[in-house]
C-alpha positions in Angstrom: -21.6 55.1 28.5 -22.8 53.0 26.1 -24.9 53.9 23.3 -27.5 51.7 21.1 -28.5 52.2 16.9 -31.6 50.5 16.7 -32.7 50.1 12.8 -35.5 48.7 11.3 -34.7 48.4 7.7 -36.8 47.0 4.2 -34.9 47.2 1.0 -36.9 48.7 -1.6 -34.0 47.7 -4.1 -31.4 44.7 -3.7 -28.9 46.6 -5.8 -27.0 48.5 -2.9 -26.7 45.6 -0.2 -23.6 43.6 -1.5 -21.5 47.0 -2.0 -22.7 48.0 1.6 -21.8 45.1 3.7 -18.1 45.1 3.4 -17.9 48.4 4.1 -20.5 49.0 6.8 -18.9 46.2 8.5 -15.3 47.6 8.2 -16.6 51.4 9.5 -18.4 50.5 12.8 -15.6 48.4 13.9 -13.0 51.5 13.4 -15.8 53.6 15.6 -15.6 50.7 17.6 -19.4 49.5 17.0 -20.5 46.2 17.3 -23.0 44.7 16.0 -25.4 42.7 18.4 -28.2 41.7 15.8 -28.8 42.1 12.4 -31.4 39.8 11.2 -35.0 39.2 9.5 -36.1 36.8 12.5 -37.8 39.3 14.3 -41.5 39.3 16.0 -44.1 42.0 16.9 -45.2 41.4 20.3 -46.8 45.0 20.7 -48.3 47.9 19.2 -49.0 48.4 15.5 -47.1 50.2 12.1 -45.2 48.7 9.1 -42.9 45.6 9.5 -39.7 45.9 8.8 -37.5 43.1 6.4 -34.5 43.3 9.3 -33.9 44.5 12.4 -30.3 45.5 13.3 -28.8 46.8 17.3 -25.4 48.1 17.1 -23.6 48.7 20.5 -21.4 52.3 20.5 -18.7 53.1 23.2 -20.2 56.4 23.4 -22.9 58.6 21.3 -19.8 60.6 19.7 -18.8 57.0 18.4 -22.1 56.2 16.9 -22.4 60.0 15.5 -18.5 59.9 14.0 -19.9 56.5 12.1 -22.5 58.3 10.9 -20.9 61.4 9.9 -17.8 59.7 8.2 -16.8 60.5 5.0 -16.3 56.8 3.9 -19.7 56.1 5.1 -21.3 58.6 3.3 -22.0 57.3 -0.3 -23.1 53.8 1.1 -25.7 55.8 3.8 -27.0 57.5 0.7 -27.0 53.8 -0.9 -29.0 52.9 1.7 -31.6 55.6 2.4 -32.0 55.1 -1.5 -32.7 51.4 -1.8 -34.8 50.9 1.6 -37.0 52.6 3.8 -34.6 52.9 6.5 -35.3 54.3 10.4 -32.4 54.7 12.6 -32.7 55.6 16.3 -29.7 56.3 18.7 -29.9 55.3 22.4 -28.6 56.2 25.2 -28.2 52.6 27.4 -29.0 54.1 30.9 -32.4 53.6 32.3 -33.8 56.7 33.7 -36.7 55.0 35.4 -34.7 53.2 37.6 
């Protein structure tokens, strides 16, 4: 089943991103991760809160995909980069629709 990271994401620094991109790109494709969107064209249509600078959508074969990216050493030291240089909010999702 496929899973979803969904991550709305505002640099607070522009020090971390060209060190991160490389990388980043490199690690979800080993966890086989693509990524759907990542962009700062992006539109409230509902609701209210703080706008994010991008939006990103990353599809996962699988939540153990998503949560091996996450967890892998490599990754490590450019997540802290990241969580350190933006407010950064990361949700995984499961892509089955339970109201159906």
């Amino acid at each position: 089943m496929a899973y979803y990271s969904v991550l709305a994401v505002t640099p607070t620094s522009q020090d971390w991103i060209p060190d991160y991109i490389g990388p980043a790109n490199a690690l979800v494709a080993k966890h086989g991760g693509k990524y759907l969107a990542r962009t700062d064209s992006h539109q409230r249509l509902e609701g209210e809160g703080e706008e994010a600078a991008l939006r990103i959508v990353i599809e996962w074969p699988s939540k153990q995909a998503a949560l091996d990216f996450m967890n892998e050493p490599e990754y490590l030291p450019h997540l802290k980069a990241r969580t350190e240089g933006s407010i950064s909010h990361h949700f995984l999702i499961e892509g089955k629709d339970d109201l159906a």
